[in-house]
C-alpha positions in Angstrom: 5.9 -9.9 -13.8 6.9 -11.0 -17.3 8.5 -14.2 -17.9 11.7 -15.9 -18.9 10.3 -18.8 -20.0 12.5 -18.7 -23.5 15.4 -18.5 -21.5 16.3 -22.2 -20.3 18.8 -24.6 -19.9 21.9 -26.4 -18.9 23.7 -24.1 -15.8 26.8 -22.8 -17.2 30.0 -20.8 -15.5 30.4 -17.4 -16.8 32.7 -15.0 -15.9 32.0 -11.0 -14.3 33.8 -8.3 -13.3 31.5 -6.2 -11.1 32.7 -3.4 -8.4 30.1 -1.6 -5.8 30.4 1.6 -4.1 27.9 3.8 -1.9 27.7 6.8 -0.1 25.9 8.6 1.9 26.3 12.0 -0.1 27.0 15.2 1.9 23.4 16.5 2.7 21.7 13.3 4.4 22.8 12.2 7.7 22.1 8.6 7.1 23.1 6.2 3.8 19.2 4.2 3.0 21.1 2.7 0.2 21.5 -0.9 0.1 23.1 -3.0 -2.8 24.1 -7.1 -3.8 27.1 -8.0 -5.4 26.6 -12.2 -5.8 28.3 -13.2 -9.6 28.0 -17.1 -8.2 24.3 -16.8 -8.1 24.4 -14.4 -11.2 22.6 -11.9 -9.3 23.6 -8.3 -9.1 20.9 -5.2 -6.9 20.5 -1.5 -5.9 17.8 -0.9 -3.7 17.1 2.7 -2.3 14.7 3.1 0.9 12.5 5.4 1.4 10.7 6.2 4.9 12.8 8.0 6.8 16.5 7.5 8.5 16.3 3.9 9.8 12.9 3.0 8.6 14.9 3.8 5.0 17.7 2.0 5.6 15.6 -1.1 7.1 13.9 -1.9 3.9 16.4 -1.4 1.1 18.4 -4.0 3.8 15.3 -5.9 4.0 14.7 -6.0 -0.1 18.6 -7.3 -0.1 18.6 -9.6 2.6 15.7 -12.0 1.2 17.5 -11.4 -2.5 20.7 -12.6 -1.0 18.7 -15.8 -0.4 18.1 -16.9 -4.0 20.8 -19.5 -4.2 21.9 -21.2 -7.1 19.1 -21.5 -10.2 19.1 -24.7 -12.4 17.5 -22.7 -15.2 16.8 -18.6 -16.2 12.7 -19.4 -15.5 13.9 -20.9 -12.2 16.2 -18.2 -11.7 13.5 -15.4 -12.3 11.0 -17.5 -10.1 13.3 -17.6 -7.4 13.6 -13.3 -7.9 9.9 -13.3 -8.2 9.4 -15.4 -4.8 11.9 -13.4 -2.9 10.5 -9.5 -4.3 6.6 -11.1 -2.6 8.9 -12.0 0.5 10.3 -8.6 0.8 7.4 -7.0 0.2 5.4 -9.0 2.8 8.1 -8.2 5.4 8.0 -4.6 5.3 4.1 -4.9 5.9 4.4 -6.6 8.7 7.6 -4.1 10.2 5.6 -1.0 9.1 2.5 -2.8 11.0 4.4 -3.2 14.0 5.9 0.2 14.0 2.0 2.1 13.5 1.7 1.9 10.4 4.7 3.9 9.2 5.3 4.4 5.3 8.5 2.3 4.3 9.7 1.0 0.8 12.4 0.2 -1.1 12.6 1.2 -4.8 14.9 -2.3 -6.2 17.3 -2.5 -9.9 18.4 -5.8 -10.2 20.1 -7.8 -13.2 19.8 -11.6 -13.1 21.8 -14.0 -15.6 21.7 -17.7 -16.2 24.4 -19.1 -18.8 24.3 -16.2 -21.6 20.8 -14.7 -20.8 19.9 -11.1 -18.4 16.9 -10.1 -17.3 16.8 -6.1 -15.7 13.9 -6.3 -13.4 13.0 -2.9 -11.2 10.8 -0.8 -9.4 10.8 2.9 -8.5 13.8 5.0 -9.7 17.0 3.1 -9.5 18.2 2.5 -12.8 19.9 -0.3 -15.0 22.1 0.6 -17.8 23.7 -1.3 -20.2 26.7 -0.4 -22.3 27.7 -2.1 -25.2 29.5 -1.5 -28.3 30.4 2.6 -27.0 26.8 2.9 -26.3 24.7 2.8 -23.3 21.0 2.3 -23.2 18.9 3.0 -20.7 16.9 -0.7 -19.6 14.5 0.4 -16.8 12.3 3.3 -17.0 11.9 5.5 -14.0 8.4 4.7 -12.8 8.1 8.7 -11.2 5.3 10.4 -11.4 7.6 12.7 -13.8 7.8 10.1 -16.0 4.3 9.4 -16.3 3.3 12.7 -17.4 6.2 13.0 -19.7 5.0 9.7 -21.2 1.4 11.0 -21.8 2.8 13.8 -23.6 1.9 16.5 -20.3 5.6 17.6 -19.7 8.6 17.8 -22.1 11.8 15.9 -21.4 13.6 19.1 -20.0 10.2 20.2 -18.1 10.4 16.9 -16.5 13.9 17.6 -14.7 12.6 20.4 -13.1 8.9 19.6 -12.1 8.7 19.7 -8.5 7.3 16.3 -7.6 10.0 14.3 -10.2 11.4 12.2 -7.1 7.7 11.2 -6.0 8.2 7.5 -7.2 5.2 5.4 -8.5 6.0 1.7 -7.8 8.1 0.4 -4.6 8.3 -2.5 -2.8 6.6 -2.9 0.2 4.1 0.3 -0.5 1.3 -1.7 -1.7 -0.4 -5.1 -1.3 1.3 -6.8 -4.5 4.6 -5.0 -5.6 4.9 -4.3 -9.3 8.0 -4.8 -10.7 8.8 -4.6 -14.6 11.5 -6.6 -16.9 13.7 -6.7 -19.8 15.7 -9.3 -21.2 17.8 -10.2 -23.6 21.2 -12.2 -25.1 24.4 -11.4 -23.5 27.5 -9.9 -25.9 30.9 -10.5 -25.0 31.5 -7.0 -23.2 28.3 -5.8 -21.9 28.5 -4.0 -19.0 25.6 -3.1 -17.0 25.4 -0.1 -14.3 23.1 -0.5 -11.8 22.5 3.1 -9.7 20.1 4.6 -6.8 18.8 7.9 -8.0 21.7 10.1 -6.0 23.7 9.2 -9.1 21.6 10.7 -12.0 20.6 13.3 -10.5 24.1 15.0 -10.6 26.1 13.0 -13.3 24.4 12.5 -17.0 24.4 9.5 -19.5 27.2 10.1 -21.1 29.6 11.1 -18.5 28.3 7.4 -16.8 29.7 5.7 -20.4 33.1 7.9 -19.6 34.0 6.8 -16.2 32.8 2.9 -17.1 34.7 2.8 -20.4 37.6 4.0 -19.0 38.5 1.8 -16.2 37.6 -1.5 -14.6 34.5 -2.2 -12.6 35.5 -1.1 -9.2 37.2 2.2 -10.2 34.4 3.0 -12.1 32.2 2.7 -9.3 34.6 4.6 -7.3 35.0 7.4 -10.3 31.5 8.0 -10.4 31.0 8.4 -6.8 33.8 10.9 -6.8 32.1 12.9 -9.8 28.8 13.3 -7.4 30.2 14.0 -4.8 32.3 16.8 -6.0 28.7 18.3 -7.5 26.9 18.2 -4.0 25.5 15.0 -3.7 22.0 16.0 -2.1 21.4 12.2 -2.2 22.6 8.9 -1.1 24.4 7.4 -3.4 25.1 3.9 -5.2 26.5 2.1 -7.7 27.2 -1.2 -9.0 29.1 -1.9 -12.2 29.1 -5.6 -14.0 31.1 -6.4 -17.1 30.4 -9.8 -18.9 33.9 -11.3 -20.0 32.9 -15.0 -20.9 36.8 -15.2 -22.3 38.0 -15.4 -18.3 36.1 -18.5 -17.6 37.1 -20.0 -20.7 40.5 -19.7 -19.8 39.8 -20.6 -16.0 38.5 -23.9 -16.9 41.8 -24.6 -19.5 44.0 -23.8 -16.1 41.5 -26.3 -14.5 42.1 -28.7 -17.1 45.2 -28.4 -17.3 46.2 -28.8 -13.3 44.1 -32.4 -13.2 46.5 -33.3 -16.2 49.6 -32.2 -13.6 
């Protein structure tokens, strides 16, 4: 894990607009889609499972539940060792539930953006992806760690052979799959008006780039969640389906804390 330690100081409100919205899509019986909303902890997550109907659902819960236990960071190192600490939890609890059930196979791929005062990191691992849109553009942070991807990288498949190769979804990293999980980073400076998506595989696999920028450029967080479900679902949804939308507007927490101000004066 790479880290933050540029990123430091003095704990800061900002404000977020963020919006969340899943399905289970109309071919699986069972939604193994998990996701976090928590702007007061500046911690936003997807997490798709993978095992199987509950064993599935069990660990993208299980990846969220130790996230949603990160509390409140006093810097963006402490903020990224609290993530750190809580991704070796996780993936030390499935172990020991896929122990006690014989050894089943269980994981949860994890896309998570954390922010202290004006800095974002977009840790993952597997296929859920993190975008971020800014300025009419959107940019692709993670990179699907598929076995697709691999051989597209070493120059073994083209872009549009890697769509349709047959093992594309067979996913490389995950937590709780091996005895350290492996989960890469980004990070960078926030702009007034970056919006990030965050999104389980059921979402790109039926609604491109671009058509992602449309829906979140053209409303507010949750709607654009709700858009983009609406999109996949009208194109089959074969998958389960998630996605989180976050929109930095620092200019709402600088007028939150004039009202503040303002109401001690009476």
């Amino acid at each position: 894990m790479t880290s933050l330690a540029s990123c430091s100081g003095r704990a800061a409100h900002v404000a977020f607009e963020s919006g969340a919205a899943t399905h289970a899509g109309l071919v699986r019986e069972r939604n193994e889609d998990s996701y976090l909303l928590a702007p007061e902890m500046g911690v936003w997550a997807v997490a798709d499972g993978m095992g199987g109907h509950e064993a599935g659902a069990l660990a993208s819960s299980t990846v969220i539940a130790e996230l949603k236990s990160i509390g409140s960071a006093v810097s963006a190192p402490d903020l990224l060792a609290r993530f750190e600490d809580r991704v070796l939890r996780a993936n030390a609890r499935l172990d020991q539930i896929a122990g006690q059930q014989g050894g089943v196979l269980m994981g949860s791929t994890v896309a998570v953006v954390l922010v202290y005062e004006t800095f974002y990191a977009a840790a993952w691992s597997g296929d859920s992806r993190i975008y971020r849109i800014r300025n009419d553009s959107i940019t692709q942070l993670s990179r699907d760690h598929t076995e697709a991807q691999d051989l597209f990288e070493k120059g073994l498949l083209s872009r549009e052979d890697a769509r349709s190769y047959p093992r594309r979804n067979v996913i490389t990293r995950a937590i709780g799959v091996d005895m350290t999980p492996e989960v890469e980073l980004e990070h960078g400076v926030l702009e007034p008006g970056d919006t990030f998506v965050l999104c389980s595989d059921g979402l790109t696999g039926h609604v491109a780039d671009q058509e992602i920028i449309g829906a979140v450029a053209a409303d507010e967080p949750q709607q654009a969640c709700d858009a983009l479900i609406a999109l996949t679902l009208g194109r089959g949804a074969s998958d389960n389906v998630t996605v989180v939308v976050v929109r930095y507007r620092p200019e709402l927490a600088q007028g939150s804390s004039m009202a503040e101000l303002l109401d001690r004066r009476g």
